[in-house]
C-alpha positions in Angstrom: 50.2 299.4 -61.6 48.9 296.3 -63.8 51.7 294.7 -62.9 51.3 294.6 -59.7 47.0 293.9 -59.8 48.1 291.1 -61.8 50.5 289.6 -59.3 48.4 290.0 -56.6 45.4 288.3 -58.7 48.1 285.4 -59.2 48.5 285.2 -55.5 45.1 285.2 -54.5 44.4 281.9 -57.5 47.0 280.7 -55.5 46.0 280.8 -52.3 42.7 279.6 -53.2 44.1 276.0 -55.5 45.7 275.3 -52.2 42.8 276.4 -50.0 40.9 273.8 -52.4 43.7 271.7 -52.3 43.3 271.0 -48.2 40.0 270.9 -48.5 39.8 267.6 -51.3 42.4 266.5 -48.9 40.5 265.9 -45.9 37.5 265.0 -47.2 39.8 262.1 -49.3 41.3 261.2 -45.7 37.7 261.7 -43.7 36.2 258.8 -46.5 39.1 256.6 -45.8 38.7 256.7 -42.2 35.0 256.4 -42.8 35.4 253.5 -45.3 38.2 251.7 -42.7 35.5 251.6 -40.0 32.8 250.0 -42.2 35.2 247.6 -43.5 35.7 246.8 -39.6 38.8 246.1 -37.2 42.0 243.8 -36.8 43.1 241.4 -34.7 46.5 239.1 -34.4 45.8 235.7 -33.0 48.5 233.2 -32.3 47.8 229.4 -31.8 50.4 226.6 -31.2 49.3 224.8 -34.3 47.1 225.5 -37.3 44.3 223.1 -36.3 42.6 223.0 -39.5 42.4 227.0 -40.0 42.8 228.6 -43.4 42.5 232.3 -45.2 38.4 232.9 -45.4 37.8 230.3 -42.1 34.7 231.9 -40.2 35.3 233.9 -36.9 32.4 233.3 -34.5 31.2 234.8 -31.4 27.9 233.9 -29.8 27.3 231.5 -32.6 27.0 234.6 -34.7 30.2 234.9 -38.0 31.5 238.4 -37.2 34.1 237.9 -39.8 37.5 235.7 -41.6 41.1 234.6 -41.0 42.4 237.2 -43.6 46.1 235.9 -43.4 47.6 233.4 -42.0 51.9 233.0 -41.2 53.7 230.1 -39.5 56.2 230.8 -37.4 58.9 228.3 -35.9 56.9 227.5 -32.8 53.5 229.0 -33.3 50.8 230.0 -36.3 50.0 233.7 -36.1 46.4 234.7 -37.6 45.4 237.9 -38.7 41.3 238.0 -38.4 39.5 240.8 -40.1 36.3 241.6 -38.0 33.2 243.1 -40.2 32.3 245.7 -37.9 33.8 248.4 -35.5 30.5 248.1 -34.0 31.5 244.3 -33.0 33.0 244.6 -29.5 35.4 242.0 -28.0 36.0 241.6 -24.3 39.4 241.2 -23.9 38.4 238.8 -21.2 37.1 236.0 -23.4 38.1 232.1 -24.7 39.8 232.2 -28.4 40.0 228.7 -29.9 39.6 226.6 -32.5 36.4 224.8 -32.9 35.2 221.5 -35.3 31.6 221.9 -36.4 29.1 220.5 -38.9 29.5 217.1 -40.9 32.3 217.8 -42.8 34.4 218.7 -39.5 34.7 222.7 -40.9 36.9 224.4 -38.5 36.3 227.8 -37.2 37.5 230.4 -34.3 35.0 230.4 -32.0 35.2 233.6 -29.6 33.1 233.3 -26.5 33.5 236.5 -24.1 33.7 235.7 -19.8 32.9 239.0 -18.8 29.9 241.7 -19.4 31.0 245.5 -20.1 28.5 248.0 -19.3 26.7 249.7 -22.2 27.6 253.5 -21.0 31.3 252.7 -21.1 30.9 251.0 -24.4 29.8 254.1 -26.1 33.1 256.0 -25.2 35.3 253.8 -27.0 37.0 254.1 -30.0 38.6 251.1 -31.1 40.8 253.1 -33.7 41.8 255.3 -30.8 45.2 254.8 -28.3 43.0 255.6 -25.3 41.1 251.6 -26.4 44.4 250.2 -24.8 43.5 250.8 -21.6 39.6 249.3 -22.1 38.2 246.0 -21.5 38.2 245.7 -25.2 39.7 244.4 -28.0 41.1 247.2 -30.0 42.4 247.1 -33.6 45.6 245.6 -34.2 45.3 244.0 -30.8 47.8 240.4 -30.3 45.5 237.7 -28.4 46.2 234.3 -27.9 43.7 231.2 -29.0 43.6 227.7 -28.0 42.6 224.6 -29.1 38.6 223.6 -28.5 36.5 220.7 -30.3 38.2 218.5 -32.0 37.1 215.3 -33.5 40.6 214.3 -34.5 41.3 213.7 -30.6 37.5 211.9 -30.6 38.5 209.4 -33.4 42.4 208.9 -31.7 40.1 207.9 -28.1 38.1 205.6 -29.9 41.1 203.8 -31.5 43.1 203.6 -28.3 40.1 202.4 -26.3 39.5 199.8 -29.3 42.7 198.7 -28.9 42.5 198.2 -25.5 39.7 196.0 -25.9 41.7 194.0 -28.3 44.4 193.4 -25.8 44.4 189.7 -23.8 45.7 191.6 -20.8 42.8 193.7 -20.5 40.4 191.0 -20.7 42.5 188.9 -18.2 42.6 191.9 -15.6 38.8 192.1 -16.5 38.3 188.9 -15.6 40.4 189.0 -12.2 38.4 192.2 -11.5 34.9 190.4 -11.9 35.9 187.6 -9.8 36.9 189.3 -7.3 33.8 191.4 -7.1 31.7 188.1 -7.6 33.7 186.8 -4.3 34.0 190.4 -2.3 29.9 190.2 -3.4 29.2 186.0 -1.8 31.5 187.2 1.4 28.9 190.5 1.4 25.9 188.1 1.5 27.5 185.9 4.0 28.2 188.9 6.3 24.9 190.4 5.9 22.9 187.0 6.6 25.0 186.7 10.0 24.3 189.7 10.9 21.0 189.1 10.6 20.9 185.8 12.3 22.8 188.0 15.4 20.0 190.8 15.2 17.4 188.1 15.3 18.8 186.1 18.6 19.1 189.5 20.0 15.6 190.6 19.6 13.9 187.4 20.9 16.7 187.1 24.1 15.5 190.9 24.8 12.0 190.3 24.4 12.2 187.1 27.1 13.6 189.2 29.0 11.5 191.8 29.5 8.8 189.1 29.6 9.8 187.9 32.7 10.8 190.6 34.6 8.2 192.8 33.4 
């Protein structure tokens, strides 16, 4: 008889470690879903060139930093960025401009995100950007593959100014200059010339018409 109170005491410790066991388990699993969301979202962006990015460059949207290039890998023909966004409470359009922008005096570059279309709030507030069903939203979920594109750059700026200063330092450009200023000094003298007949023409006209009607009228 004690035997068998005392294995049915061992069974029922037993059922309640593992009882306690699922329990510590969800709540470990609820806090690292919990903690995942504040620490915010992914995203893969892939540019045809590194522009001047880096691990820790500034994500912007709306002038606003909603987060950092976490990682960054090159590929043979591209650059492939993973962004970390702060928030899950940061919503992308999927419908936006990604690219690469110069800013400030020392030229820092960062991934400006600037979003083409408004969502409307209600539908907003059903998605889950953790969830499968995201897929099929306007949004950016997490873990979504975007492309980016080149924006500002001040590189291209300075390579205009040298090939217009170059220009400039070309004889040929200063002798088609010149043909093109005489010729507009002579199309402008043959202008005049026309306009000055014209109106010696206009005034013979008027005073013939004006004798005219004087006598007949």
């Amino acid at each position: 008889m004690n035997k068998i109170k005392s294995n049915t005491t061992w069974e029922n410790f037993k059922n309640i470690i593992a009882l306690i066991a699922f329990i510590l388990f969800t709540i470990i699993i609820w806090l690292l879903i919990s903690i995942k969301k504040k620490q915010g979202y992914s995203l893969f962006i892939e540019f045809s060139n590194a522009y001047g990015i880096k691990a820790g460059t500034s994500v912007t949207m709306r002038g606003i930093n909603i987060g950092y290039i976490k990682n960054i890998k090159i590929n043979l023909h591209s650059v492939l960025v993973l962004v970390n966004i702060k928030s899950n409470k940061i919503l992308i359009p999927k419908n936006s401009i990604i690219e690469t922008n110069q800013t400030g005096l020392f030229n820092d570059t960062v991934i400006d995100i600037i979003p083409l279309e408004q969502i409307d709030e209600y539908e907003i507030k059903k998605i889950d950007i953790f969830n499968a069903n995201c897929l099929a939203s306007k949004l950016l979920c997490n873990g979504h593959y975007v492309k980016g594109a080149r924006g500002l750059n001040y590189d291209d700026l300075v390579r205009a100014a040298t090939r217009i200063s170059q220009r400039f330092d070309d004889p040929r450009f200063f002798s088609l200059f010149y043909i093109f200023l005489q010729n507009s000094i002579e199309i402008s003298d043959e202008m005049i010339l026309i306009t000055i007949d014209i109106a010696n023409i206009t005034s013979l006209l008027y005073y013939s018409l004006n004798n005219f009607l004087l006598k007949n009228i």
